[in-house]
C-alpha positions in Angstrom: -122.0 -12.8 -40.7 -120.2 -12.4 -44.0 -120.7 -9.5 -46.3 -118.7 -10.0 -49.8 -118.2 -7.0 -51.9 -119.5 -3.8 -53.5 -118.5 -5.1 -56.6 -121.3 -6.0 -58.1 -122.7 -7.8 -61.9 -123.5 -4.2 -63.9 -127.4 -5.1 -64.4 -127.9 -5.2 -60.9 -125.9 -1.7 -59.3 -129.0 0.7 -59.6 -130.8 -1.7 -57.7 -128.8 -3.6 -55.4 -125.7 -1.1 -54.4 -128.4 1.1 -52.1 -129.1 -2.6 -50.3 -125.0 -3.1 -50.1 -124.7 0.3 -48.5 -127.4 -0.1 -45.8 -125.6 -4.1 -45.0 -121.9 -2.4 -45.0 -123.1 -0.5 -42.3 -124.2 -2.3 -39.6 -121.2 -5.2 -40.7 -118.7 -1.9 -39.9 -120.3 -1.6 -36.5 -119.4 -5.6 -35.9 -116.5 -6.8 -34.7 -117.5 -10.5 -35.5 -116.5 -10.5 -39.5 -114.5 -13.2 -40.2 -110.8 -12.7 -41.5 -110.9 -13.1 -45.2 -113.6 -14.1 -47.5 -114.3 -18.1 -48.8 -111.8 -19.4 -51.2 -115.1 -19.5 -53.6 -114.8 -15.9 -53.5 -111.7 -15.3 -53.8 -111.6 -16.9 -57.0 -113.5 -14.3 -58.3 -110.6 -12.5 -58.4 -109.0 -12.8 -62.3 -112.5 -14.1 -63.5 -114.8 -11.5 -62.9 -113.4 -9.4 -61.1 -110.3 -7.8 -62.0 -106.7 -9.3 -60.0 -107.1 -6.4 -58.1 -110.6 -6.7 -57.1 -112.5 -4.1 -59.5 -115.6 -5.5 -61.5 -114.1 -6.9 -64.9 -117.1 -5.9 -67.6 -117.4 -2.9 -69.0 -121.3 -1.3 -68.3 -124.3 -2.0 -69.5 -123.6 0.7 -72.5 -120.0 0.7 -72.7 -119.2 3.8 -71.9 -117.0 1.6 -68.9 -115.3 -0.8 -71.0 -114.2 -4.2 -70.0 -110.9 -4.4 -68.3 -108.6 -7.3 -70.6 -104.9 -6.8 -68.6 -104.2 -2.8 -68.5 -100.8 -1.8 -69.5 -98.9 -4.8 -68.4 -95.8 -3.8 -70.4 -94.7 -0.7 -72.9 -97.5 -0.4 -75.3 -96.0 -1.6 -78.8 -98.0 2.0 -80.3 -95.1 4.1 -78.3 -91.2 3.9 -78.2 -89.9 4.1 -74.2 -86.9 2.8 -72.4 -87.0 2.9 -68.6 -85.9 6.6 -67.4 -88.2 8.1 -69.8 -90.9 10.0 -70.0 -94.0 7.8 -70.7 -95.5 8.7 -74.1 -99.3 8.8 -74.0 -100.7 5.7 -75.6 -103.5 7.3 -76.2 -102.3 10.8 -78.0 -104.8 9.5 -80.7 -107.9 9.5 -79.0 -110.5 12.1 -79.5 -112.4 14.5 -76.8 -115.5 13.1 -76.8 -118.0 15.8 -75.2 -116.7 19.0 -72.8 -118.8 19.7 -69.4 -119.3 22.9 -68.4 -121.4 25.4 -66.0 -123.6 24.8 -68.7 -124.7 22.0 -69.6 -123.4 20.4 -66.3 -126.9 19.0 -65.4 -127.0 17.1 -68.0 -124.2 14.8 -66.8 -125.1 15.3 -62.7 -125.2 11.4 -62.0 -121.9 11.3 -63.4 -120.1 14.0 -61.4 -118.9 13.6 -58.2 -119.1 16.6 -55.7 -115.6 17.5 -56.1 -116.4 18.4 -59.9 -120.0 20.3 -59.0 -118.6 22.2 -56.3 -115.9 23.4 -59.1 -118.4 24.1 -61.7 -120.6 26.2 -59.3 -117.7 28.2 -58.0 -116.3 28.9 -61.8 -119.2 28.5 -64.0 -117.6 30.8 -66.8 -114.2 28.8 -66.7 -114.1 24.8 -65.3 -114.6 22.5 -68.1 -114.2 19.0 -68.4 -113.2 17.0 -71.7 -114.3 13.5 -71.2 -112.1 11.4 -73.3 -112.9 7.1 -74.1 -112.0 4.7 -71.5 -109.5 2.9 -71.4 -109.0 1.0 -68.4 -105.2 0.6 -68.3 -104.3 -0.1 -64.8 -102.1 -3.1 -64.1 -99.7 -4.5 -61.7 -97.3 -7.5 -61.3 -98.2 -10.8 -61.6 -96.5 -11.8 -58.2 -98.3 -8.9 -56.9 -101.8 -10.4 -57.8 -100.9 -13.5 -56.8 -99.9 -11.8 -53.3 -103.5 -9.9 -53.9 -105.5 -13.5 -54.0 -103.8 -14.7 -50.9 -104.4 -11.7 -49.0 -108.2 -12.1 -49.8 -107.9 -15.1 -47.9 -106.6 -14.4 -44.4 -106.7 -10.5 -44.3 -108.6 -8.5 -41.7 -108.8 -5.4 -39.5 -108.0 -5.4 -36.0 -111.0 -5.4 -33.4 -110.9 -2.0 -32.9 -109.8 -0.9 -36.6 -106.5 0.6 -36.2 -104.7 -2.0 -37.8 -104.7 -4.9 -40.1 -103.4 -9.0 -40.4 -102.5 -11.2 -42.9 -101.8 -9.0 -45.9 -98.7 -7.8 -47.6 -97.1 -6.5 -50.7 -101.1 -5.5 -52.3 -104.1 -4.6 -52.3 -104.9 -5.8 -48.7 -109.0 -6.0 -49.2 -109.7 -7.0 -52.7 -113.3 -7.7 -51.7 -113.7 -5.5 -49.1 -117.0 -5.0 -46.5 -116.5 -2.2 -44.9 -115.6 1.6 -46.1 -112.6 1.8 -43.7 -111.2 -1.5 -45.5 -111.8 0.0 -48.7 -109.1 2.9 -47.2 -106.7 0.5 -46.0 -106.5 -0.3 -49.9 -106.0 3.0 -50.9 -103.1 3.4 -48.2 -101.7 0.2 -48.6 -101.9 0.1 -52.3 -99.2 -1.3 -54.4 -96.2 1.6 -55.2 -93.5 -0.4 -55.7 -91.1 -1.3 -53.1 -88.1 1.8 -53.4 -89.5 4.9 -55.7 -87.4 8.1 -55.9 -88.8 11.6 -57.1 -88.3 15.4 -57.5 -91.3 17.0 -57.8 -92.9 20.9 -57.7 -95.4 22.1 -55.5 -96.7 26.0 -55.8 -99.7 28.1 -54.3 -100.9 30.2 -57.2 -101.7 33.6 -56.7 -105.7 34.8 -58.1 -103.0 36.0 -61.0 -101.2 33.7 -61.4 -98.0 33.7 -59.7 -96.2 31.6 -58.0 -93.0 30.5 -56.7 -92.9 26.7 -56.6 -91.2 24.6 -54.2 -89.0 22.2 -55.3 -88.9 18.8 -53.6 -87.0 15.3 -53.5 -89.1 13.3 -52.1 -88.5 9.0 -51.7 -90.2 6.4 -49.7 -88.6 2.8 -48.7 -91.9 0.9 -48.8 -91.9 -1.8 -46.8 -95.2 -3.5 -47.4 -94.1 -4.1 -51.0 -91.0 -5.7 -50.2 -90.8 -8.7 -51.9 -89.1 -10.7 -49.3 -92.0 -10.3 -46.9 -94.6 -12.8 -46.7 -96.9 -11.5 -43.8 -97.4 -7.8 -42.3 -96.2 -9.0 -39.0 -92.6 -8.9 -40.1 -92.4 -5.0 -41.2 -92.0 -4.3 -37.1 -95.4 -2.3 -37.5 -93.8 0.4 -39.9 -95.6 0.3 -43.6 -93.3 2.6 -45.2 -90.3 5.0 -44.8 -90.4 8.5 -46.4 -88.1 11.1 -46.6 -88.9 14.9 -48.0 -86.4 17.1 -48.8 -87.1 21.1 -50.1 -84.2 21.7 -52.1 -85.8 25.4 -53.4 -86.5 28.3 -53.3 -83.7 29.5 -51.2 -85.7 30.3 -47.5 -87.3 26.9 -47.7 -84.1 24.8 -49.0 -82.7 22.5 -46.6 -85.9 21.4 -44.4 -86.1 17.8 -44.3 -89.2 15.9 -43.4 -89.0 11.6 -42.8 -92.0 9.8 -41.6 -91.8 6.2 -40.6 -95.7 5.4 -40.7 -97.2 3.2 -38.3 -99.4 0.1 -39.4 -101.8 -0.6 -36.5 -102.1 3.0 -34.8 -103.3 1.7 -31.0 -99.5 0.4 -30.9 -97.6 3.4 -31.8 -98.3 6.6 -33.6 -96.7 7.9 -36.8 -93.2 8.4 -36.0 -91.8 11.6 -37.6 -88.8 14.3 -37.3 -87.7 17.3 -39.4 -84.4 19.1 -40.0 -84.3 22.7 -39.8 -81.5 24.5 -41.1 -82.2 27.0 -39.2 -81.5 25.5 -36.1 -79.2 23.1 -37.7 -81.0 20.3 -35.1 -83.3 17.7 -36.1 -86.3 17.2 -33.4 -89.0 15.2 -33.3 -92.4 16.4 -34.8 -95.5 14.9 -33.5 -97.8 17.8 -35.0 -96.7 15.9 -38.5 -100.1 14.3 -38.4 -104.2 14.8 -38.4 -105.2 18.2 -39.7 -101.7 20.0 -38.9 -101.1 21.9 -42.0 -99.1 20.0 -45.0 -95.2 21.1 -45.8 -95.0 23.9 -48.3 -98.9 23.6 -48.5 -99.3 27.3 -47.5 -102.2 26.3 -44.9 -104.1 25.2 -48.0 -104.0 21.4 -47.1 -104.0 19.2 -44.0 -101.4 16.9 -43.4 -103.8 13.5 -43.5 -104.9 15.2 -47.4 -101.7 14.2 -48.9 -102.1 11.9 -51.6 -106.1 12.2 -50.9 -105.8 10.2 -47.9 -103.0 9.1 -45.4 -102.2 8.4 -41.9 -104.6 7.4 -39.1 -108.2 6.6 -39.5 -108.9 7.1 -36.0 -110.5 10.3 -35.8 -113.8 9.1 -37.7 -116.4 7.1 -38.6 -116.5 5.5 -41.6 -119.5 4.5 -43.9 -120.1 3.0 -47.3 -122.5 5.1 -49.5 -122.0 3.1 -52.4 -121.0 3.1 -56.1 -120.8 5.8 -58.5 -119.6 5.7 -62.2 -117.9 9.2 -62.3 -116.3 11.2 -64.8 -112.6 11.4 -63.0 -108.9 11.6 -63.9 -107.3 9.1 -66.3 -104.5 7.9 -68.0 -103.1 11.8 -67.4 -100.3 11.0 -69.5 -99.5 14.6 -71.3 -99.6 16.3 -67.5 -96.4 14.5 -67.0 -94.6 15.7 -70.6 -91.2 17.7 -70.2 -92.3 20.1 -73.2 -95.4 21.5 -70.6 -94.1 24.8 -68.6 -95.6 25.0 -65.2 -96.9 28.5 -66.0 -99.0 26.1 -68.3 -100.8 24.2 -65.7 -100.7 26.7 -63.0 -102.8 29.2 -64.3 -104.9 32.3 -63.2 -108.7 31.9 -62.5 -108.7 30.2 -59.4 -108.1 26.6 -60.9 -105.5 25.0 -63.2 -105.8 25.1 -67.1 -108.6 22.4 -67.6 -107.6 22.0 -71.5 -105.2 19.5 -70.0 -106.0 17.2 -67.7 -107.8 13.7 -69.3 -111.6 12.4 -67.9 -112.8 9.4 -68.3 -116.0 7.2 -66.9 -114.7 5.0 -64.0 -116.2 3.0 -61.6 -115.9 4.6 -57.7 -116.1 3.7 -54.5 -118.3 6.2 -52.3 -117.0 6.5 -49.0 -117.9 9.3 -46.1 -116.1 9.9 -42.6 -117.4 12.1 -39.7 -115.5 13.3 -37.1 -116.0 10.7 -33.7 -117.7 12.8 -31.1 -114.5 13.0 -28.3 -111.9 14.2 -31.0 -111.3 17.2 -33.2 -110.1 18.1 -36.9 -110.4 20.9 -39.1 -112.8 18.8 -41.2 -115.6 17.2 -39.2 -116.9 15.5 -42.7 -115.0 14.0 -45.6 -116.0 12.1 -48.8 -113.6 10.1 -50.7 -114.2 8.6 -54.5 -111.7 5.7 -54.4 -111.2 4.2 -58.3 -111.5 1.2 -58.2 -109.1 -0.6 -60.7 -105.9 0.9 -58.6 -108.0 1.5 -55.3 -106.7 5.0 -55.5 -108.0 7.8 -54.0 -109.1 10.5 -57.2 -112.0 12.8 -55.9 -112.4 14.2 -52.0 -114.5 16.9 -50.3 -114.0 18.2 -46.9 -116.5 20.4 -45.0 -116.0 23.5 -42.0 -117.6 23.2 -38.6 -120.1 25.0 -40.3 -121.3 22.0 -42.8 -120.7 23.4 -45.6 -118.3 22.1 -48.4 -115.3 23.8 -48.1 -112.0 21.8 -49.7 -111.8 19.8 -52.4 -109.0 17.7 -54.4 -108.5 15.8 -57.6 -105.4 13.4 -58.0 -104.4 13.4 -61.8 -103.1 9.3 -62.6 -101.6 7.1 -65.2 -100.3 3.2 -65.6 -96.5 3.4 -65.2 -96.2 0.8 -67.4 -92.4 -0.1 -67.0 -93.5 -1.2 -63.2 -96.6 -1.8 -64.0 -98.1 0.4 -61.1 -100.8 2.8 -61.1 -100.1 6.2 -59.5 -100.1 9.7 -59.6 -98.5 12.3 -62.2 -99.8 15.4 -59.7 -102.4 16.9 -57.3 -104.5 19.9 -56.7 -106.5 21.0 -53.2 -109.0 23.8 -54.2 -109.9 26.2 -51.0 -113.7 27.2 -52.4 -114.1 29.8 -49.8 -110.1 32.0 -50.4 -110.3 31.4 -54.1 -106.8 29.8 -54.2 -105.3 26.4 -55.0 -102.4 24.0 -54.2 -100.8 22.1 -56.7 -98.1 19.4 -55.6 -96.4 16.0 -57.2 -95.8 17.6 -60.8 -92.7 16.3 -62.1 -92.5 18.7 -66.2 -89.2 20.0 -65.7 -87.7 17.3 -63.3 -86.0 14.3 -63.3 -89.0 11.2 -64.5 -89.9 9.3 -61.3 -87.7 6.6 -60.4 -89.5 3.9 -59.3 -86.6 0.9 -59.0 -84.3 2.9 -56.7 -82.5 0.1 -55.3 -80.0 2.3 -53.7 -82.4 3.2 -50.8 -81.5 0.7 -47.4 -83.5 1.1 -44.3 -80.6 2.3 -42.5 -81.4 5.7 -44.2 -84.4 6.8 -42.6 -82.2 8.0 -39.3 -82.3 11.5 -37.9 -78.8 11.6 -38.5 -79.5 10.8 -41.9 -81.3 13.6 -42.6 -79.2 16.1 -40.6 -76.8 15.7 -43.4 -79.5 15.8 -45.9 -80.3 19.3 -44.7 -77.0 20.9 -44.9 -77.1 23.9 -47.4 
């Protein structure tokens, strides 16, 4: 039996995305789906649907508008050499309506349960200003050509825990299950060597905060553009390397992960540095719902980035397809001339005059805790957007049921790469009334994302050893 695609002709989603949802489920509890879809299908891809897999037209009222390239190159509206900061194409457009506590029901089919949750818990202060749409997420032409072929011969393993016959891209572009629409969000395109310095803080109810500073790089191996299959990356998908340069008790620890593709042949691999010690050991707790570095016990380990690591734990199942009103094109959250103190405010949330909201097309996708494991959240939703297949909205709930994390991802088209990713983070904890805010990069160094410096031989324990030395 083959099941083709949540992406579906606008006229027909009311209608027919409840049908797709009930079918996506019982194909997830098959092991019988054929790799790949029909080469009929697959050339979809760049007609109607986007390169990358997305539904091409706009909506029915154009509030979603019709996706004609994205930001393949600098826009010719903006002046940027590479090592920049990436002036907002859009600095012209006008806010076009603000949500609030107010007047959210208006606008409830439009929010996802990330954005409720926040209006209920600070009805006199969360706002959202919902800006036009412009959908300008784009990647290389190699890499959609990389994208097609994938749709052709990739598939999960029999028992889920990895995947063949993808590389470099989006590994589903037409996907039929809800844990192949993850594997696109963790194998998503990020370029193949990207080098960073970011800030990370836990706010107090104030205010305050002392922020960690990070540099952070990751050797991705399923983008390199030598490889033509996932069976030559040696089961690793990426190498990553964290390094806390500040403040002064946390300087020195050094985090690198080597991630594992297909989990039921190896686990993560990952070690840290203490300077403390001065020893680097292995650290197997770097996984699952151990809590994140510098995170303050605010996130989980497998919340970074939305979603990451093993899928094991869960069960995964397709609810279908909302057009939300999520983070876009967050171009002035990246600007040098914004202080942190400006983002990271009091209240319990950041300053919501900033970030950018558009309509988008999501993926709906739920996971509940398999009956012989634990974590810390025994139900998770994920709104994946689906132009970059990118993680944007979660929720997480207690043992109790009851909502009690959520996160919005802030993005933008990096359109020197072209890539689609992230200009920052934040994990709200509804029941302490605090935040974490990570991957802001104001008063750093702009993300680097053709490090060709980075070799393979880097990601050693004896690499970071002398990494860690303060």
């Amino acid at each position: 039996m083959r099941i083709q695609t949540p992406v579906l002709p606008s006229r027909f989603e009311n209608s027919v995305i409840r049908f797709c949802a009930t079918i996506i489920g019982v194909v997830a509890l098959s092991s019988s789906v054929l790799a790949g879809v029909p080469a009929e299908v697959a050339e979809r891809l760049g007609t109607d649907l986007t390169p990358m897999g997305s539904q091409k037209s706009g909506n029915k009222d154009g509030t979603i508008p019709e996706w004609t390239g994205g930001l393949q190159i600098p826009p010719a509206n903006v002046t940027y050499k590479i090592g920049d900061r990436h002036p907002d194409p859009y600095a012209d457009d006008k806010i076009l309506f603000t949500i609030t506590a107010a007047n959210a029901g208006q606008y409830e089919k439009n929010l996802t349960e990330t954005t409720r949750a926040m209006f209920a818990n600070y009805p006199d202060t969360y706002k959202m200003n919902i800006f036009p749409g412009r959908r300008s997420c784009a990647q290389p032409a190699a890499v959609y050509a990389m994208i097609k072929q994938n749709a052709l011969t990739s598939d999960e393993t029999p028992d889920g825990a990895g995947l063949t016959g993808a590389i470099r891209g989006t590994a589903f572009p037409i996907p039929s299950t809800a844990q192949k629409i993850m594997w696109n969000h963790k194998l998503k395109f990020r370029n193949f060597k990207v080098t960073r310095q970011f800030v990370a803080a836990v706010p107090t109810r104030g205010g305050e905060f002392s922020p960690y500073v990070v540099q952070d790089e990751v050797l991705q191996s399923y983008s390199d553009p030598t490889k033509t299959d996932v069976s030559e990356l040696g089961n690793i998908s990426l190498r990553y390397i964290a390094n806390t340069i500040a403040p002064a008790r946390a300087a020195g620890n050094v985090v690198m992960v080597h991630e594992t593709i297909n989990q039921s042949e190896g686990s993560r691999k990952a070690w840290v540095y203490s300077p403390g010690t001065r020893r680097v050991r292995r650290a197997p707790d770097i996984a699952y719902d151990n809590p994140g570095t510098n995170s303050d016990g605010l996130q989980t380990v497998d919340s970074f980035g939305g979603f990451n690591g093993a899928t094991d734990r869960y069960d995964w199942t397709y609810i279908g397809r909302q057009e939300a009103y999520v983070p876009a094109n967050n171009y002035r959250m990246e600007q040098s001339d914004l202080q942190y103190k400006d983002i990271f405010t009091a209240g319990g949330h950041i300053n919501q005059d900033l970030p950018r909201y558009e309509l988008q097309r999501t993926e709906v996708i739920e996971a509940n805790l398999r009956a012989s494991v634990r974590h810390l959240y025994p139900k998770r939703k994920f709104w994946i957007e689906t132009d970059a297949w990118d993680v944007i909205n979660t929720s997480q709930y207690d043992a109790r049921g009851q909502l009690w994390r959520v996160q919005e991802m802030f993005a933008s088209t990096y359109y020197e790469v072209p890539v689609c990713a992230g200009v920052g983070g934040v994990s709200y904890d509804l029941n302490a009334g605090r935040y974490l805010v990570g991957g802001f990069t104001n008063q750093e160094p702009p993300i680097n994302f053709f490090a060709d410096e980075l070799k393979e031989d880097r990601y050693t324990p004896d690499s970071i050893r002398r990494l860690g030395v303060r």
